[in-house]
C-alpha positions as CSV (number, residue, x, y, z in Angstrom):
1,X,0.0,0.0,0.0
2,X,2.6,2.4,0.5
3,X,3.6,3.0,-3.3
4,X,0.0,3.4,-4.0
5,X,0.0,6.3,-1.1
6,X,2.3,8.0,-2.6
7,X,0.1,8.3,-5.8
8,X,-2.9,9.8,-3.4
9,X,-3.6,13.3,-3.6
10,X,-5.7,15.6,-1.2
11,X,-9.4,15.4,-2.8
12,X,-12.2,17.5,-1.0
13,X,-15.9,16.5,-0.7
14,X,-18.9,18.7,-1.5
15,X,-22.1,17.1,-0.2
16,X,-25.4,17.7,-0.7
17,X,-26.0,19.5,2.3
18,X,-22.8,21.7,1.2
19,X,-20.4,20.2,4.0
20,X,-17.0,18.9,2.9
21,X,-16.6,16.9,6.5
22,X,-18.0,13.3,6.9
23,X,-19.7,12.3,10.2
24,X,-18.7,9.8,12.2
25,X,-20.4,6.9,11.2
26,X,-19.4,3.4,13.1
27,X,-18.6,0.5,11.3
28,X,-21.1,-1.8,14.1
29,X,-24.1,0.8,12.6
30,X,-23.5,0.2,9.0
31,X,-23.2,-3.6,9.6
32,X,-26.2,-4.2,11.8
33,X,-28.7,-2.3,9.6
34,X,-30.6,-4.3,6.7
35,X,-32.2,-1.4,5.1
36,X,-28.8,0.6,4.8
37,X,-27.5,-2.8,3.1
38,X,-30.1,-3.1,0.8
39,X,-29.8,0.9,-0.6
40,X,-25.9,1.1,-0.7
41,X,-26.0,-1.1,-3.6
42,X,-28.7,1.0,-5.4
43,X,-28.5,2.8,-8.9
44,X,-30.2,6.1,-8.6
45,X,-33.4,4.3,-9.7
46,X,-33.4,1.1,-8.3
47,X,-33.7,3.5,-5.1
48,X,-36.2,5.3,-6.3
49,X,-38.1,1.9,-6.8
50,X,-36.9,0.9,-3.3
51,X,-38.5,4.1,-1.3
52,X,-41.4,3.9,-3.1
53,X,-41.9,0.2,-1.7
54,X,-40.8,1.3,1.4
55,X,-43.1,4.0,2.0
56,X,-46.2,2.8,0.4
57,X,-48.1,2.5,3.6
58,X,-46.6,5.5,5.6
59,X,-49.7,8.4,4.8
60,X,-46.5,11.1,6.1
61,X,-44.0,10.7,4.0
62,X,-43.7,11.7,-0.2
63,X,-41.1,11.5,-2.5
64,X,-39.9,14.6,-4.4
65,X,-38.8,13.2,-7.6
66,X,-36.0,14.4,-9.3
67,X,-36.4,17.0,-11.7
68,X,-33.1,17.2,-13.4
69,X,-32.4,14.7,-16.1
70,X,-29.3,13.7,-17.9
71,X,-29.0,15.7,-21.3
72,X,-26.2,13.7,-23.3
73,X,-25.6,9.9,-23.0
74,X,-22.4,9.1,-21.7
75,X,-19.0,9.6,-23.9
76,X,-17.7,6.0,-25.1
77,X,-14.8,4.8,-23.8
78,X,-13.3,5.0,-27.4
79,X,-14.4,8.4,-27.9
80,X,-12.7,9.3,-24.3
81,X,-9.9,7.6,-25.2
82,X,-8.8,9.6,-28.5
83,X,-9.7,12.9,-26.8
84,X,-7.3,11.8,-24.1
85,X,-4.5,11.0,-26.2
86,X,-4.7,7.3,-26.4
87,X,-4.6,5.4,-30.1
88,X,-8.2,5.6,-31.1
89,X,-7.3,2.2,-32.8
90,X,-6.3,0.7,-29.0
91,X,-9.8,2.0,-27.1
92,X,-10.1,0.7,-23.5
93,X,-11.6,-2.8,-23.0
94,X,-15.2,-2.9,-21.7
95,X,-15.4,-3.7,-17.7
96,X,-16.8,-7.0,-17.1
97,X,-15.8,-9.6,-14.5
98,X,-13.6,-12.0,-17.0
99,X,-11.3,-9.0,-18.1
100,X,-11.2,-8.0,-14.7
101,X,-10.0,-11.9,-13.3
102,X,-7.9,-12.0,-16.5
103,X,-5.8,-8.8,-15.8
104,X,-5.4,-9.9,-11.8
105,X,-4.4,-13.5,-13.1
106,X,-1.8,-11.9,-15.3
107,X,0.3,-10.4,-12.4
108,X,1.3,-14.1,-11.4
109,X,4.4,-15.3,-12.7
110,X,3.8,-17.5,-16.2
111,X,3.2,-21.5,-15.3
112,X,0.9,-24.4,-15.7
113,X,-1.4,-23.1,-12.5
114,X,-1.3,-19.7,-14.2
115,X,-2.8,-21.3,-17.6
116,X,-5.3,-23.2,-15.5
117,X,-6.5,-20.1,-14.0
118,X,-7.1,-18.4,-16.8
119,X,-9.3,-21.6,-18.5
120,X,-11.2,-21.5,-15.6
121,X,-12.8,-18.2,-16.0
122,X,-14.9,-20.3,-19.0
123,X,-16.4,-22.7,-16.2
124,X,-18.1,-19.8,-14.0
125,X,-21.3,-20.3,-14.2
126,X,-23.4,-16.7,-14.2
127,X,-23.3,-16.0,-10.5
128,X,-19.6,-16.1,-10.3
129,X,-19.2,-19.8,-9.1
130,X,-17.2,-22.5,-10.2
131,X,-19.3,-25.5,-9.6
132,X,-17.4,-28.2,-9.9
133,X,-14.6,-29.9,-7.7
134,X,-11.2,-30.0,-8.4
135,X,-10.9,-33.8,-9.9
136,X,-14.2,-32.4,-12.4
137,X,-11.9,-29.6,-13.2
138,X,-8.8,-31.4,-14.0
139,X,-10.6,-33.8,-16.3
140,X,-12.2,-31.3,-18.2
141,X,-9.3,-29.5,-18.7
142,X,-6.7,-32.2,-19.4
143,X,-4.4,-31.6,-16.3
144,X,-3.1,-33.3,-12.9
145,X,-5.7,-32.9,-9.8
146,X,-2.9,-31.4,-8.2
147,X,-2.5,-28.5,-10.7
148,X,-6.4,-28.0,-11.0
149,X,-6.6,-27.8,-7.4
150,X,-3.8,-24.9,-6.7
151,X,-5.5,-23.1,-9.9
152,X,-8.7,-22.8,-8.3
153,X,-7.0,-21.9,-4.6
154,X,-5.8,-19.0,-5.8
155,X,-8.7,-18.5,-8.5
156,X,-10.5,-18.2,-4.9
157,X,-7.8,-15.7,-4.0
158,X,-8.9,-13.0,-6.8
159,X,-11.5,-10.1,-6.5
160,X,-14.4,-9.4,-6.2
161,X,-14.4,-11.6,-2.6
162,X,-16.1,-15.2,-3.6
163,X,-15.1,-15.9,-6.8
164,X,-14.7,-19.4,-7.7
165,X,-16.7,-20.5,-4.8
166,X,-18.5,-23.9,-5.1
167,X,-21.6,-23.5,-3.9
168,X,-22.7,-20.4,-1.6
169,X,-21.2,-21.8,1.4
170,X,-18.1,-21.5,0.4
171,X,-18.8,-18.0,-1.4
172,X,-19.4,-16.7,2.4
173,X,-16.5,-18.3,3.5
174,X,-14.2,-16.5,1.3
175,X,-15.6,-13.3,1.6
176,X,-15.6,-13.8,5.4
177,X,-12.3,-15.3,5.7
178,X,-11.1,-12.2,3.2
179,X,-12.6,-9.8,5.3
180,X,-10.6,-8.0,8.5
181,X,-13.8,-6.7,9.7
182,X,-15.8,-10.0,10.0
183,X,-17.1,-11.1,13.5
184,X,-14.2,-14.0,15.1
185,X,-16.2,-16.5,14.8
186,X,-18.2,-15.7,11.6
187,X,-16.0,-18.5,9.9
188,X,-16.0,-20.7,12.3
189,X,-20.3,-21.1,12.1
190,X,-20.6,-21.3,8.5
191,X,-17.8,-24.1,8.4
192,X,-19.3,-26.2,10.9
193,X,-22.9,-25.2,11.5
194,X,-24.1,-24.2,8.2
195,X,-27.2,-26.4,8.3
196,X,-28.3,-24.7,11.7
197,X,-27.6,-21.1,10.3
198,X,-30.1,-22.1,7.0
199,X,-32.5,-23.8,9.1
200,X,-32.2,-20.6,11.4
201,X,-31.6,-23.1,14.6
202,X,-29.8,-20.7,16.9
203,X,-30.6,-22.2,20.0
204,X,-28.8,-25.5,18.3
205,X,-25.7,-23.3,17.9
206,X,-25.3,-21.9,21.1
207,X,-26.0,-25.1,22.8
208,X,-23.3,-26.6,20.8
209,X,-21.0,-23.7,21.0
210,X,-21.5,-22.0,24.6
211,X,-21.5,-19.1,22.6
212,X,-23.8,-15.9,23.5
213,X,-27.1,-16.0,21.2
214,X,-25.9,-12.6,21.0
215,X,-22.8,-13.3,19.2
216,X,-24.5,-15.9,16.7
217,X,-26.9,-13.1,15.9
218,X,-24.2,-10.8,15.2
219,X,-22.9,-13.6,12.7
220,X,-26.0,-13.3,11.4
221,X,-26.8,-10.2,10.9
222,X,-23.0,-9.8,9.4
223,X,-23.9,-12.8,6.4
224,X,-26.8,-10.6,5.6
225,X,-23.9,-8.2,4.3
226,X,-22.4,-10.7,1.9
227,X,-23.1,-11.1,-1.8
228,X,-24.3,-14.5,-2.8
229,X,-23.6,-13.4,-6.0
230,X,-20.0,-12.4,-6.7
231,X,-20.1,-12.0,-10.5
232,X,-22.7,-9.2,-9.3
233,X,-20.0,-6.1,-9.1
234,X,-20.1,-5.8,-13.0
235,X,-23.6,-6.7,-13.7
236,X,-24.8,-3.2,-14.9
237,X,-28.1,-2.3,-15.4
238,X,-28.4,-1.4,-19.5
239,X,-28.8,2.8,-19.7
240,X,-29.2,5.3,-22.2
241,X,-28.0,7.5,-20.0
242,X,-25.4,6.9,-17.4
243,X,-26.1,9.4,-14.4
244,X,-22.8,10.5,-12.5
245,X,-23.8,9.8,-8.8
246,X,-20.7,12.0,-8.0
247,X,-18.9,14.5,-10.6
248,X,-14.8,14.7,-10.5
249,X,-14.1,18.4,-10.6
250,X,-10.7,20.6,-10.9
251,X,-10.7,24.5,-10.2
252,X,-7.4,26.5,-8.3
253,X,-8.3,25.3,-4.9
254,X,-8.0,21.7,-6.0
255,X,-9.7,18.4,-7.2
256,X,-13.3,17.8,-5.2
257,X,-15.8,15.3,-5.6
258,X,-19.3,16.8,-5.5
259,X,-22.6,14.1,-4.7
260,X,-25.3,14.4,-7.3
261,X,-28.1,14.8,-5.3
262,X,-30.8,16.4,-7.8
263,X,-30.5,12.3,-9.4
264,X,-31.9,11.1,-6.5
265,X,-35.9,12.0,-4.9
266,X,-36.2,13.7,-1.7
267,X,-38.0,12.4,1.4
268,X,-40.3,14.6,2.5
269,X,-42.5,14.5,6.0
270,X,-45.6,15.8,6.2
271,X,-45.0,17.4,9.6
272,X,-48.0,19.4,10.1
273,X,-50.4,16.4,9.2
274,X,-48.4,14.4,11.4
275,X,-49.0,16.9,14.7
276,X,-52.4,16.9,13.6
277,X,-53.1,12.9,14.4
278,X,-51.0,13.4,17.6
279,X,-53.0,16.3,18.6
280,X,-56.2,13.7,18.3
281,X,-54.9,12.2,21.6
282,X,-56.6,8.8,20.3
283,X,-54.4,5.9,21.5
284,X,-55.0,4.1,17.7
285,X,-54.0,6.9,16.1
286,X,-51.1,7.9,18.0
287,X,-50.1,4.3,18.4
288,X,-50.3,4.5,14.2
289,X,-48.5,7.9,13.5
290,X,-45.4,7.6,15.6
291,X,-43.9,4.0,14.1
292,X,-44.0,6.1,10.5
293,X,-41.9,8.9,11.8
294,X,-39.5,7.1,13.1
295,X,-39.7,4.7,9.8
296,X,-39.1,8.4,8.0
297,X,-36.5,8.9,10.3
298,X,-34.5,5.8,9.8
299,X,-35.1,6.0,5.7
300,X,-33.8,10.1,5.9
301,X,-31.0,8.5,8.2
302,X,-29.6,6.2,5.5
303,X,-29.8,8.1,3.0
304,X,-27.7,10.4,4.1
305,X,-25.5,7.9,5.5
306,X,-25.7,6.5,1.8
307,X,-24.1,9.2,0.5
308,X,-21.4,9.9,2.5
309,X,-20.3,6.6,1.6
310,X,-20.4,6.8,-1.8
311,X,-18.4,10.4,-1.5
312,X,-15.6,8.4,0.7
313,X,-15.6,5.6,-2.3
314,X,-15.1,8.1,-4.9
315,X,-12.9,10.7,-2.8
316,X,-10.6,7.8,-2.6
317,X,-10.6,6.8,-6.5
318,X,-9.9,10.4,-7.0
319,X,-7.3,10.6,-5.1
320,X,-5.6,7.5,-6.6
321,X,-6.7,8.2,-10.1
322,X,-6.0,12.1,-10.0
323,X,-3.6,12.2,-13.1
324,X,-6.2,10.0,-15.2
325,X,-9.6,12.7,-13.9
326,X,-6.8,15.3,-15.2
327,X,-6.3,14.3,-18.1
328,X,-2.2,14.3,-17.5
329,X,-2.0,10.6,-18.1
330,X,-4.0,8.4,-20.3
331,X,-3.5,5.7,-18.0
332,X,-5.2,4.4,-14.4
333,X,-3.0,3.5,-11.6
334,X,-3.6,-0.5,-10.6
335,X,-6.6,-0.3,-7.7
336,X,-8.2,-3.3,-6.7
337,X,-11.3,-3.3,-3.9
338,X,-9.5,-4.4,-1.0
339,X,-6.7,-1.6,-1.6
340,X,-10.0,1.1,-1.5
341,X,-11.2,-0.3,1.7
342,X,-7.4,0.2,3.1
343,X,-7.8,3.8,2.5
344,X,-11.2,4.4,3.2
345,X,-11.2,2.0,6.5
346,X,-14.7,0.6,5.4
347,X,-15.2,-3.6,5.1
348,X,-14.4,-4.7,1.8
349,X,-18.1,-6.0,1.1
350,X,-19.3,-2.2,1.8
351,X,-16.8,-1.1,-0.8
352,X,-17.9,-3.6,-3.2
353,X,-21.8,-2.5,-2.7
354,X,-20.8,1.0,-3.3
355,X,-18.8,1.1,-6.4
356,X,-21.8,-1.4,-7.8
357,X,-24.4,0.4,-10.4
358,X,-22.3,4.2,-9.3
359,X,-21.1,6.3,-11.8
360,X,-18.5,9.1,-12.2
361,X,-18.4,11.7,-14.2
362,X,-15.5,14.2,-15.5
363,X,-15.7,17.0,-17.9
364,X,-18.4,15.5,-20.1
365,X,-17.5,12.1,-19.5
366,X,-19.3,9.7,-17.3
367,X,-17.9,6.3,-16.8
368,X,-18.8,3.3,-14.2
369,X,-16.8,3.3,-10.9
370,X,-15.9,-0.2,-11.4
371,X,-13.7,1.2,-14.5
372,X,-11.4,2.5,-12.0
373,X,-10.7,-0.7,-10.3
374,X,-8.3,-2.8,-12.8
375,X,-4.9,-3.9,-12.3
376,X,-5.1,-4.1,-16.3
377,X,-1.8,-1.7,-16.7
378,X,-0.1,-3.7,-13.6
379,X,3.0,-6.1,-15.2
380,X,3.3,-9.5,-13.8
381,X,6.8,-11.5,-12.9
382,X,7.4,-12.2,-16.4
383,X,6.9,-7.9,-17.7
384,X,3.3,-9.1,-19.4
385,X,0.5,-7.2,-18.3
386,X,-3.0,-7.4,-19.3
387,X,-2.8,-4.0,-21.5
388,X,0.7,-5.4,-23.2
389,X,-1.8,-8.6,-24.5
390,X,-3.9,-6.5,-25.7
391,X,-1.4,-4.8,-27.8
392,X,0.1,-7.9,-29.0
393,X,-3.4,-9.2,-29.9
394,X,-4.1,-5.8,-31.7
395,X,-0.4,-6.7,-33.7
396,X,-1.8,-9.9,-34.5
397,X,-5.0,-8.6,-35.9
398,X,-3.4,-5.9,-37.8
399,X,-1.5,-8.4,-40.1
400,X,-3.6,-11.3,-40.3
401,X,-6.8,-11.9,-42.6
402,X,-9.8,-10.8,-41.8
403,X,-11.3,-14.4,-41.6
404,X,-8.9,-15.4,-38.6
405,X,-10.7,-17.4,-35.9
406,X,-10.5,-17.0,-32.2
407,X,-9.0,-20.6,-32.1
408,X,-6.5,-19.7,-34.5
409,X,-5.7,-15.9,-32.8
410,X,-5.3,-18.5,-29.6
411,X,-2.8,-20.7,-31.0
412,X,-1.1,-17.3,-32.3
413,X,-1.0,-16.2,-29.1
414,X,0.1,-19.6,-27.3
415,X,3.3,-19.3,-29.7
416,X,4.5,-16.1,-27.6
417,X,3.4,-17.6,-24.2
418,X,0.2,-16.2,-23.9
419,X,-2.2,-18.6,-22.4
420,X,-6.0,-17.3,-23.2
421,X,-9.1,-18.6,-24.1
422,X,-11.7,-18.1,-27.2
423,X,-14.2,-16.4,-24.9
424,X,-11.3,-13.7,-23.8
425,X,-9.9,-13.7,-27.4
426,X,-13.3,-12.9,-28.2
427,X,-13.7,-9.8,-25.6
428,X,-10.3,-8.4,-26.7
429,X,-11.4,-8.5,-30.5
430,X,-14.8,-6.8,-29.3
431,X,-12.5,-4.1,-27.5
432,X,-10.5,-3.3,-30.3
433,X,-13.5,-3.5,-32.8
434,X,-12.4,-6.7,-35.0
């Protein structure tokens, strides 16, 4: 971490409220509320869809939709890229979860586990999981059980937190076990008392375990947190228009990262109604109207806590990615998840929630967070790095006939010592529009 510190610069916050200091919110508070889980993985309208669920019932509270729409649809990467000063011809690949595990699977140092890591991004199944066992693996692939399974132990090393899991078991246990924030024992219950935790047996636990039903709820409460999904971070809704939750911006004081409020609707309490039914002095009534304003309460709460998170998230891609927003290099400095939640001191599965379906825009660009966390430009031990296979790839394409297949690009590439399969070749040839 500390080379990547060194690339930080100071970014302020502008809020909606106008503040540019964050309050103290504790880790424990964020963890042990379900409705603050459910919005911090939100787009703008998914939230919209969420409040109007949530207040459907509640006579005291309205939403004030937003009335500012997006006017242009977001800049494409390749048109970003040539204003930028990169080869139009070389555009930036799109983000999507094999691209991602390719480039982190690059930085290893070239061998037979290395190839078999990069075949089994083609046996994920859509949620992120590889669903087969190591001696299932090894057969389909041609190679020793041995080699299959140290491929898919450190396959289950890579982000996002889950990957390569077998079944959702396991996919908590990696994200737990990957996690510095997770309760002690959180492991410890889903390894041995997974059953009980599905059958919601608690009292079987503690009686097992002499642990506190406190502590097991805890455990709970903390699994609630975890995606079942990994492949989920870069499953983005389809858009005309991407809306920039938060907007990069550079003036003499600085770089600050301003939250978009006017995207999102405003809770509003109808405070005078409410007094009204108080005033009434009826017990039913009373006993009615004060569980919705604390329910407003909680919601206004969240939301604002849901914000300042988001601004932390983004404050600290700025401050990593300050050259790129600045247009002084055309390249992004290497930032993975778990590096984000260094700097920002938030769990890992809270930064994964908040860079999902949140967008940032610069100048009149606008470009999905989870762009800005790649190790694509990182070299591995033997100098290749995920961009450098692209450009050989690009080479390749730039001599050969038009009618070269993926299988034949592969073999191509397997001549240089570049293992890489027909469904990445494929991505890379959709990247550089062949």
């Amino acid at each position: 971490m500390s080379d990547l510190n060194k690339q930080q610069h100071v970014v302020t916050v502008i809020q909606a409220n106008g503040q540019s200091e964050f309050e103290s919110i504790p880790i424990e508070t964020i963890e042990g509320d379900s409705q603050l889980w459910q919005m911090l993985g939100l787009s703008a309208a998914q939230l919209t869809y969420f409040l109007e669920d949530e207040i459907l019932e509640n006579p005291f509270i309205e939403l004030d939709y937003p009335k500012t729409k997006p006017q242009q649809a977001s800049v494409t990467l390749q048109e970003h890229s040539a204003i930028i000063g990169v080869d139009p011809q070389m555009p930036e690949a799109p983000r999507n979860l094999p691209m991602f595990l390719f480039e982190q699977i690059m930085m290893y140092r070239h061998t037979i586990i290395r190839d078999a890591m990069v075949r089994l991004i083609d046996l994920l199944n859509p949620q992120g999981y590889l669903p087969y066992s190591y001696q299932e693996v090894a057969k389909q692939l041609g190679i020793e059980p041995i080699i299959a399974l140290d491929a898919i132990t450190l396959f289950q090393q890579l982000e996002p937190a889950g990957i390569g899991a077998y079944d959702m078991r396991e996919c908590l246990m990696l994200q737990t076990e990957q996690d510095a924030h997770a309760p002690n024992v959180a492991y410890y219950l889903l390894e041995e008392y997974f059953d009980q935790l599905k059958a919601e047996d608690y009292q079987a636990i503690v009686a097992a375990t002499g642990l506190a039903l406190a502590d097991v709820l805890a455990c709970v409460s903390y699994y609630q947190t975890l995606r079942t999904s990994p492949a989920d971070l870069f499953q983005v809704e389809e858009e005309d228009h991407l809306l920039d939750d938060v907007t990069v911006l550079q003036d003499q004081e600085g770089m600050k990262v301003r939250y978009n409020a006017h995207y999102y609707p405003k809770l509003i309490f109808n405070e005078p109604y409410y007094q009204e039914m108080l005033a009434t002095q009826e017990p039913e009534v009373v006993a009615f109207s004060k569980p919705q304003k604390l329910m407003y309460d909680r919601l206004a709460r969240n939301l604002r806590v849901r914000e300042q998170l988001i601004l932390k998230v983004a404050q600290a891609i700025a401050a990593v990615q300050h050259d790129y927003f600045s247009q002084i290099s055309d390249a992004k400095v290497p930032l993975l998840l778990k590096q984000v939640a260094e700097i920002t001191g938030l769990p890992e599965p809270v930064v994964n929630l908040l860079v999902s379906n949140k967008n940032i825009g610069f100048g009149q660009y606008v470009l999905p967070m989870t762009d800005f966390i790649t190790v694509a430009t990182r070299e591995g031990r033997d100098g290749f790095s995920a961009e450098k296979i692209k450009q050989v790839i690009h080479e390749i394409l730039h001599d050969a006939p038009a009618d070269l297949s993926d299988e034949e690009l592969v073999e191509r590439l397997e001549e240089r010592k570049i293992m890489i399969s027909p469904f990445m070749v494929r991505n890379y040839r959709q990247a550089l529009g062949h």
